[in-house]
C-alpha positions as CSV (number, residue, x, y, z in Angstrom):
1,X,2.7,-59.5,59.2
2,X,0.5,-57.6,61.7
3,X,-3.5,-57.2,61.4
4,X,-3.1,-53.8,60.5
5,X,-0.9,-54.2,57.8
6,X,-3.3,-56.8,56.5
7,X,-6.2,-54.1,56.5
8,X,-4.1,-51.6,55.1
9,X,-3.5,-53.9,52.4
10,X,-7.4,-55.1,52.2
11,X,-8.3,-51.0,52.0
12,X,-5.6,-50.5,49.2
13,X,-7.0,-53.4,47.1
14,X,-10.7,-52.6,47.6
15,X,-10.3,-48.7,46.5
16,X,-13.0,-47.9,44.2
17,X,-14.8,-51.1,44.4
18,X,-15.7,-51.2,48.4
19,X,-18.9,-49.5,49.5
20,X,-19.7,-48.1,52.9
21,X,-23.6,-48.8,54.2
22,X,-25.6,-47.5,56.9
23,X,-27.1,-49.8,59.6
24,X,-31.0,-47.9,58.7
25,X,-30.1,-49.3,54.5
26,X,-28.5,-45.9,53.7
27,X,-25.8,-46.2,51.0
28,X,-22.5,-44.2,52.3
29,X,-20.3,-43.5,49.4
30,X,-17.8,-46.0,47.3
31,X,-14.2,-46.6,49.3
32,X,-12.4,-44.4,47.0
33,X,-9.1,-42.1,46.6
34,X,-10.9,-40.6,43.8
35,X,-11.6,-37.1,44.9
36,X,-13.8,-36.3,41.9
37,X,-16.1,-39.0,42.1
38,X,-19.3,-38.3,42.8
39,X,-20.3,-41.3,44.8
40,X,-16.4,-41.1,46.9
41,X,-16.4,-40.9,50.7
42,X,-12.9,-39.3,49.2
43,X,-14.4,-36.5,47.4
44,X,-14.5,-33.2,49.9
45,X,-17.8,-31.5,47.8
46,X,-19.6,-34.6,47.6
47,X,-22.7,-36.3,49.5
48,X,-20.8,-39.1,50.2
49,X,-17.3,-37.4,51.4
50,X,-17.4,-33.5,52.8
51,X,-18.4,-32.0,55.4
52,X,-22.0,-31.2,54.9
53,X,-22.5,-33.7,52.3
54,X,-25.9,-35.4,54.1
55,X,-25.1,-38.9,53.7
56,X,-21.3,-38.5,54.9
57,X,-19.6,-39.7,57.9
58,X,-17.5,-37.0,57.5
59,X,-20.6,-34.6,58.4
60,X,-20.3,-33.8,62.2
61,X,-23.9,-32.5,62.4
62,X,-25.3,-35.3,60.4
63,X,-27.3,-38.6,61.1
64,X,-24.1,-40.7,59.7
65,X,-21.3,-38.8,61.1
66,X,-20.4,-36.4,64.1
67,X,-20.4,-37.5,67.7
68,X,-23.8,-37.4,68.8
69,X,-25.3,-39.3,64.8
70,X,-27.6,-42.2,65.5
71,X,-25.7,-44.5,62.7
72,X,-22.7,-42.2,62.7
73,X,-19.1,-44.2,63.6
74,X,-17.9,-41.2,65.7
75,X,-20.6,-41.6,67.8
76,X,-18.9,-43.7,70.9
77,X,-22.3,-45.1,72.4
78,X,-23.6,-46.0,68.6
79,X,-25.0,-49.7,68.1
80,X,-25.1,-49.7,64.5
81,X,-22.5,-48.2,62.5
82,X,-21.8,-48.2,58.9
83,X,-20.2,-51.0,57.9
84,X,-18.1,-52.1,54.6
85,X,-19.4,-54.2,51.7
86,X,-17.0,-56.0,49.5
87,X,-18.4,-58.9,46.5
88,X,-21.6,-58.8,48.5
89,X,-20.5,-59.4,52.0
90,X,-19.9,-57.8,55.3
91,X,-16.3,-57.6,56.0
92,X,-15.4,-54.0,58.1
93,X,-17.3,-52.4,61.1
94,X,-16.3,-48.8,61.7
95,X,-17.1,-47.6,64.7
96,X,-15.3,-45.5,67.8
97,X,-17.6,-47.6,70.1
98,X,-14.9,-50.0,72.4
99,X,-17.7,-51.7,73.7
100,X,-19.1,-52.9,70.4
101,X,-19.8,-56.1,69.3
102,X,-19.6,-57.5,65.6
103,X,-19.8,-60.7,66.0
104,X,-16.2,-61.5,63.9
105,X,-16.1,-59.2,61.4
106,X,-13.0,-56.3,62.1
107,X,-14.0,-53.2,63.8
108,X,-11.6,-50.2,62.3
109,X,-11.4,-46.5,64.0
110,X,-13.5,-44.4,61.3
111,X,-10.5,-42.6,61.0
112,X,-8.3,-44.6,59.3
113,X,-10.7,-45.8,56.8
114,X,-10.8,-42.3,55.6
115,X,-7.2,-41.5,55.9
116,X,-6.2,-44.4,53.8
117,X,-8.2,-43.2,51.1
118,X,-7.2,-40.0,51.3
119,X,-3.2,-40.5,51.3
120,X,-3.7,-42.4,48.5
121,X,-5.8,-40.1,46.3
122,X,-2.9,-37.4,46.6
123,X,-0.8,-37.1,43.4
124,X,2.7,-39.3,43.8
125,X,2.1,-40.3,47.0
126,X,3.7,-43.5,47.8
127,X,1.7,-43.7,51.4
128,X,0.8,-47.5,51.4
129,X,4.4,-48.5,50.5
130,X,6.1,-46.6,53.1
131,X,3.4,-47.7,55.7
132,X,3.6,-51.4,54.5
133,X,7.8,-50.9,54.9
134,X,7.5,-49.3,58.4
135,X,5.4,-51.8,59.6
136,X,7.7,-54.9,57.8
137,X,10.3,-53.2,59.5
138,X,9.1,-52.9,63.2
139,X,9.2,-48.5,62.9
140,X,13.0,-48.7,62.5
């Protein structure tokens, strides 16, 4: 099984219990499909999950998101992104940043953190099985 099959799986069986921090302290939303969930970096009108909500990564003029944010993970030259907290712990990075180092835990492209969610918040959308199954099966 490859790594990113073993994240996919990890971001599946987190959803709605996973919460995304700020380097500065700033809570970032819950790891959620939910898209009516107040506190959802899933939800498009929320402060956690659109465009212009302030504390969302999603926000490309904000402080947490966009390409020039001081915490934000789009930011390529940023030296403390947001990073996931699961049962208390540490264990994602999310940053665009090659060059960063997180001492061991997994760095994951900003992007795909929020895809994930949002594939599976849509209505009868298998999207993790048929990931999981293209991967088991080498794209074939």
């Amino acid at each position: 099984m490859s790594i990113l099959v073993s994240i996919l799986d990890f971001l599946v069986s987190i959803n709605g219990v996973g919460k995304l921090w700020a380097a500065d302290g700033q809570f970032l939303g819950v790891l959620s499909s939910d898209r009516y969930d107040s506190n959802s970096i899933n939800n498009p009108d929320g402060m956690y999950g659109g465009t212009y909500g302030i504390y969302s990564i999603s926000n490309p003029y904000g402080v947490y998101g966009g390409t020039y944010g001081i915490y934000s993970p789009y930011n390529t030259y940023c030296i403390n992104p947001p990073f996931v907290v699961y049962q208390g712990q540490v264990v994602l990075v999310l940053s665009k940043n090659a060059n960063f180092q997180s001492n061991g835990v997994p760095v994951i492209d900003p992007d795909l953190l929020v895809s994930v969610y949002a594939k599976i918040g849509q209505p009868q959308n298998p999207f993790y099985s048929s990931v999981a199954s293209k991967f088991d099966s080498g794209w074939g």
